[in-house]
N, C-alpha and C positions, 0 to 999 in steps of 0.2 A: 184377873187372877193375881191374888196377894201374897202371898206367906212366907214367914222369916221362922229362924230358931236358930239352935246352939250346936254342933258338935263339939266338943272338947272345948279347946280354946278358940272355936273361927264360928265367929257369929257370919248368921246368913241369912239374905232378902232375895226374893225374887217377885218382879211385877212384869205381867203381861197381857196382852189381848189377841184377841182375832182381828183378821182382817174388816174392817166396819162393813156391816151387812151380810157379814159372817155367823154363824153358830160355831163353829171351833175353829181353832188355831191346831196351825201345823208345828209349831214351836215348841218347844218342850224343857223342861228343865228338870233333873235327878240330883238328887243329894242323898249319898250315902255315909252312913259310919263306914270305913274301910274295916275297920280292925286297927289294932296294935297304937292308936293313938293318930291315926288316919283319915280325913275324910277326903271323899269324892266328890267332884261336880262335875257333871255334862250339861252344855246345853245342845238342845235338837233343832234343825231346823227341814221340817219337811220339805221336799220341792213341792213349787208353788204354795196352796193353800186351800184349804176347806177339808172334805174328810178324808182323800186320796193322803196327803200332806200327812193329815195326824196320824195316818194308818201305820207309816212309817215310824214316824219318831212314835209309836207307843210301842212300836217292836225291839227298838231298840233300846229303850229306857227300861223296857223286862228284859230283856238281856245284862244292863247292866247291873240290875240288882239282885241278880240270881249269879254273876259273875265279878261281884265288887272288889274281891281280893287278888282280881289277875290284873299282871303290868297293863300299861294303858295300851301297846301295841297289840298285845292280843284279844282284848275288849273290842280295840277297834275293826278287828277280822272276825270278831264275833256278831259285831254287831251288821258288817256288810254282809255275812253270809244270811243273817238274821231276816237283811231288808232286799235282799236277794228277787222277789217279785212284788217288788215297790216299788215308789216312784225314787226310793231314795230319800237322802238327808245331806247336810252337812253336819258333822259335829265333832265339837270339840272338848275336849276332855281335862280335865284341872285336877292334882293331888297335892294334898297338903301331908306331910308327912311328919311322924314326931321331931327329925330334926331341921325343922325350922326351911326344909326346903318344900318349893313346890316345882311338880311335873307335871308338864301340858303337851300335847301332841292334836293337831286339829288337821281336817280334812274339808273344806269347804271355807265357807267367809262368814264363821262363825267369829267375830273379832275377840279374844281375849290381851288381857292388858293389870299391870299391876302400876296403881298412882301410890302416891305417899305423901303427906305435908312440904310445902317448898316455899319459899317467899314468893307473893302474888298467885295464880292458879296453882293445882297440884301438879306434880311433875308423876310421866309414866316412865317409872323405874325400870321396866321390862317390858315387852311385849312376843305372844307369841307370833311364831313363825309357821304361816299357815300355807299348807302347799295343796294345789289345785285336786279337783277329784268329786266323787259323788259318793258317799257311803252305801252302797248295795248297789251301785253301777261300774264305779271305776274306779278303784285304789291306785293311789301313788306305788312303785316298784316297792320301795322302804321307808318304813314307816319309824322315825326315829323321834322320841318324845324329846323335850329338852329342862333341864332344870335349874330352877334361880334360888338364892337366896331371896328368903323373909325376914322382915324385923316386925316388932307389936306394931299396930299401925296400918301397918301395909292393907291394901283393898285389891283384891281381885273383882274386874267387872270384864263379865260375860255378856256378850246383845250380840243377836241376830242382825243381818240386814236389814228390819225395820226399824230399827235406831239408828239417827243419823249419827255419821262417827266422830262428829267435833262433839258430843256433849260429855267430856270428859271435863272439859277445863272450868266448866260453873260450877262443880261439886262442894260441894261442902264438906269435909271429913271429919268434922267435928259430930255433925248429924247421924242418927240409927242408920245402919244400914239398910231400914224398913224406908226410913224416906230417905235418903239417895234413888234407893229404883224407884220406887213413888216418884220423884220429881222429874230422873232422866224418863221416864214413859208417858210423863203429862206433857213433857216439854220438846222430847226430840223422838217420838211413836211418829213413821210415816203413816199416810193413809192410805199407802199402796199396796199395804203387806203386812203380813202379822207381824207383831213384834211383841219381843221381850228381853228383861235384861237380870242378869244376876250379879250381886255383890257379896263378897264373900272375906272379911274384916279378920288377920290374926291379933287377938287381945293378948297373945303373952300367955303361959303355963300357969301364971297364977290365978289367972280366973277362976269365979264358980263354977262347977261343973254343973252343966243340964246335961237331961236326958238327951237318948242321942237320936235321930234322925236314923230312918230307916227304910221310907218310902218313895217312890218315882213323886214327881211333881208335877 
């Protein structure tokens, strides 16, 4: 599974599979227009894998696009009430907002992480701070997002536990966002687990504007 496009100014990739000898993946990835010069990204990761997995994260991913304009803390009570008799999820949550900040708040080992150009590999400017728990079994007490500055450049990458987590530092950032996740899922997709990974690039306000994104993924 491939597909990339535009909100606003934050070009976006996501590539993913199923577990091999799989028909679906419990993995999931959402990209909303938020509103107001806003966009959203979730990625889902079902417990385990195959359709018990997906069941969950497609519960939560219509949760979030029927609730895209709420803070990320109460998205994320939406969505645990949501997966309430599931297996569950981990997931983590990403907002780019018109002023050049983004807020992330994750619940599981969804890894989120923003690189940027640096001499020799890229350097990770940020990283979320992800605290233990299962989305529709056990929430942490309080659930408090956190938020960083952006500059044009900047690359949010989203992956599940089936990407291994050193493959930040081979990236290329000069390359589409489309192949960055193309290369981390060719090059670092375990075969023990579904995986997937999102990239999510701010180009600066002057961009062209495209149409906006509006569907679960």
């Amino acid at each position: 599974m491939r597909e990339d496009g535009f909100i606003g100014a934050i070009e976006w990739a996501v590539a993913g599979r199923a577990l091999p000898g799989q028909r679906v993946s419990g993995d999931r990835c959402v990209v909303l227009d938020a509103g107001g010069g806003s966009a959203l990204f979730a990625v889902l990761d079902g417990l385990g894998h195959g359709a018990a997995a997906a069941d969950a994260s497609d519960r939560a991913a219509q949760v979030l696009s029927e609730n895209r304009a709420e803070p990320l803390d109460v998205l994320m009570l939406l969505c645990h009430r949501a997966m309430s008799d599931t297996r569950g999820a981990a997931v983590s949550l990403a907002l780019f907002d018109s002023a050049d900040r983004l807020h992330w708040l994750g619940v599981g080992n969804v890894d989120s992480r923003v690189v940027a150009a640096a001499p020799g590999k890229p350097a990770v400017r940020a990283a979320a701070l992800l605290v233990g728990g299962i989305v529709g079994y056990l929430l942490p007490p309080t659930l408090v997002s956190q938020t960083v500055s952006v500059r044009p450049g900047d690359l949010l990458l989203m992956s599940t536990d089936g990407i291994t987590s050193d493959f930040a530092d081979g990236i290329d950032l000069a390359k589409p966002a489309s192949e960055i996740t193309g290369e981390i899922l060719a090059k670092h997709a375990k075969d023990t687990d579904d995986a997937l990974v999102l990239a999510a690039r701010h180009r600066g306000h002057t961009h062209t504007h495209h149409p906006p994104a509006g569907t679960p993924k």
